[in-house]
Steps between C-alpha positions, in 0.01 A plus 500: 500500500185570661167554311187644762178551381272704675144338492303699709339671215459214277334377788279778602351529156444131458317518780262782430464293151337209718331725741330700183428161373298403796377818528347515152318205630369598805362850270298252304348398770417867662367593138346146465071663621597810227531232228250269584255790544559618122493135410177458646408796314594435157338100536186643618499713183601187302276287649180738385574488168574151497155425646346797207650336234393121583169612584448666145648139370283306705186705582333170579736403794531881629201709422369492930808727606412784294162713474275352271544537145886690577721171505797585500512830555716614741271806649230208506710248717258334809864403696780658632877381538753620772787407689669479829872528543616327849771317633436194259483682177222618294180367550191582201119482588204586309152574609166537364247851436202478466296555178359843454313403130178362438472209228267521196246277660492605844425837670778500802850409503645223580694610776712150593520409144872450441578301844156313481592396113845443578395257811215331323288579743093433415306820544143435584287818363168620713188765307456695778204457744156489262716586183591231187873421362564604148783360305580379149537109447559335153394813298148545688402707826404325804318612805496327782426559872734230642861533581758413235819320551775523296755289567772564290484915431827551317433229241752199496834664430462755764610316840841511607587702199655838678695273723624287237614813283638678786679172630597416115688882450706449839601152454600485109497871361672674785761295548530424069419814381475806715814465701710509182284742345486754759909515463493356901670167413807695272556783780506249755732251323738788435553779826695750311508718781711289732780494319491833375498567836774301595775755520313668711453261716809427510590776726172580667412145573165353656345828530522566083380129435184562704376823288625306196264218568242658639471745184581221288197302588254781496599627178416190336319592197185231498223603244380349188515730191 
């Protein structure tokens, strides 16, 4: 007796099953900038508050980046954050405004004040030609008709501060906290849609792995309640 099995279409399908698992792959990688651009989104957004919230903690440390007497607030914020999606990934950079608020004591705004604070830069202070400095020092008003030099403007807890809470929320909270919080780390652990796709696949191949992956990855749900 003679058994023949005909394999071709055991064959066939196991086939499109590795060409829709390579395919899923390669959609991942097409829908890769459509993630990565929401992502960048969303840690922007994070990011803000983060800097808010430690700023209203820490006034102290934090109170240059924001208009005077605002800290905090994020209408008031003297720096913005934004991102670049490329070929390496996302890439986050923050610059500095300038102030558009005038201090108690002083009669013009101080325009530089979050990157000069944040530098530790000295600011040496002029009266204009023929006219006399007024300022208040130790309780009392002084007038003078030399230059003034401050050399520490912020106060001592100001320098390096926005770097080191900016540098501080990407290296421990983002990768501790906001990757699991935002739901990224669970929907990435667990691609549901590949293998509820898999039937499909299964007859259409490398063709229905690429849309699977592709809308797999830019579905990704990434946003902290």
């Amino acid at each position: 007796m003679i058994i023949r099995f005909d394999t071709r279409s055991f064959n066939k399908t196991m086939n499109n099953v590795v060409e829709y698992s390579y395919g899923f792959i390669d959609g991942i990688e097409k829908g890769k900038k459509v993630f990565l651009d929401k992502l960048g989104r969303q840690v922007i957004e994070a990011l803000g508050q983060y800097i808010d919230i430690n700023a209203k903690a820490n006034p102290k440390a934090l109170h240059h980046i924001y208009e005077w007497y605002r800290v905090g607030s994020p209408a008031a914020r003297l720096f913005d954050i934004d991102y670049v999606v490329n070929k390496n990934g996302l890439s986050l950079f923050s610059n500095f405004r300038q102030s558009q608020t005038v201090s108690a004591d002083s009669t013009e705004p101080f325009y530089n004040k979050a990157q000069i604070m944040e530098l530790g830069k000295t600011v040496v202070i002029k009266p204009k030609s023929g006219g006399v400095l007024r300022f208040e020092s130790g309780g009392e008003t002084v007038y003078t008709k030399r230059r003034v030099v401050v050399r520490n403007p912020g106060g001592n807890d100001v320098q390096g501060s926005y770097e080191q809470v900016f540098d501080e929320f990407m290296l421990k909270y983002f990768r501790q906290s906001f990757i699991r919080a935002s739901g990224l780390y669970d929907y990435i652990k667990k691609p549901v849609a590949y293998k509820r796709n898999i039937r499909a696949g299964a007859k259409q191949g490398r063709s229905k792995g690429i849309s699977t992956g592709f809308t797999w990855i830019a579905n990704a749900r990434i946003g902290v309640e």
